[in-house]
N, C-alpha and C positions, 0 to 999 in steps of 0.2 A: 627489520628489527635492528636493533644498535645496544649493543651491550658498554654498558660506561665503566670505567675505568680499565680497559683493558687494549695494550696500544701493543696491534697485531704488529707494525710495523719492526718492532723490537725481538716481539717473540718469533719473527719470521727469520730473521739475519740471526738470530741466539741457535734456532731448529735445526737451518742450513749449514752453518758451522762447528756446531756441536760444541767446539772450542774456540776458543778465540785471545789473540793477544792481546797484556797489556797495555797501557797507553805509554808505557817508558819505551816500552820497542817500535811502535810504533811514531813516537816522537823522533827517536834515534835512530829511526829506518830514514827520515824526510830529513836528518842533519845533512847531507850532501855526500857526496861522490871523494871525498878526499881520503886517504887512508886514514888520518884519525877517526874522520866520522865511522868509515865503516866497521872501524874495530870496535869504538862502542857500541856501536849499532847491534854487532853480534853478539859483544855483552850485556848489553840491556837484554835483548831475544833469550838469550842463556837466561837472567834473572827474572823474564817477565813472569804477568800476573797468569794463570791459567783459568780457564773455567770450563767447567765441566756441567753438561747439561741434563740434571736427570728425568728419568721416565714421564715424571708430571709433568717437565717443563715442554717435553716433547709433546706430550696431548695437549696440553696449554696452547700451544702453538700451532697444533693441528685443529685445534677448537676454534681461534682464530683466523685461520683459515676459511674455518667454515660458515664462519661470523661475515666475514668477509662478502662470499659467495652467495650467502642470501639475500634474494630481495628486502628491500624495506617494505613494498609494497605484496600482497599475494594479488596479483591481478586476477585471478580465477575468481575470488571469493568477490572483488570487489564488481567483476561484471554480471556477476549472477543478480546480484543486492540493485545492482542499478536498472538491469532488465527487468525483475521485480518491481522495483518505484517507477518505471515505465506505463509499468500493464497496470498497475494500480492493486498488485497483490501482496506487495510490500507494509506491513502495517507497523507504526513505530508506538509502542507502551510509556509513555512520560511516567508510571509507574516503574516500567522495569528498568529505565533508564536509572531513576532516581535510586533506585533500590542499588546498582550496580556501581553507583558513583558514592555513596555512602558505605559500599563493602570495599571498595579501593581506599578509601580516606582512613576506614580504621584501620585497614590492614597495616597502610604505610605508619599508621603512628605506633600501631603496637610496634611494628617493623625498629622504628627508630626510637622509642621510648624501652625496649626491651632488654 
């Protein structure tokens, strides 16, 4: 299963950190080893951006996760379905097919017309 628009990548390092520094401290961390750098270094860190992670972001995150960790595939369901069409007890409905492809179609349009 794949859920779209949601890039665990992000919410994972956001989860782990809780907080995280701005990109002026960060910038002014990588200015170099000389005593000016490092003093604005500390003052950028002093001024940086904060962010603070709350409770949804954390399940967000932990959602993803779990997004992550599931198959795309259920291999149980799909060896059951194929040992079935093996034995010949497998039967396939071009009605109920047709029927399930037209309650997907409207759904999605109410979906996005709504």
């Amino acid at each position: 299963m794949k859920v779209k628009g949601v890039e665990t990548g992000k919410l994972n390092r956001i989860a782990q950190g809780g907080r995280t520094r701005g990109a002026a401290a960060t910038t002014a961390a990588a200015a170099g080893s000389s005593g000016a750098g490092v003093a604005s270094a500390q003052a950028a860190a002093a001024h940086g951006d904060d962010v603070a992670l709350s409770s949804g972001g954390r399940i967000m995150a932990l959602a993803g996760d779990v997004v992550q960790q599931t198959p795309e595939i259920r291999v149980e369901l799909v060896e059951s379905i194929r040992e079935a069409l093996a034995a010949g007890r497998y039967t396939i409905s071009s009605l109920d097919i047709a029927d399930k492809i037209l309650r997907q179609v409207l759904l999605e349009r109410k979906r996005y017309s709504g």
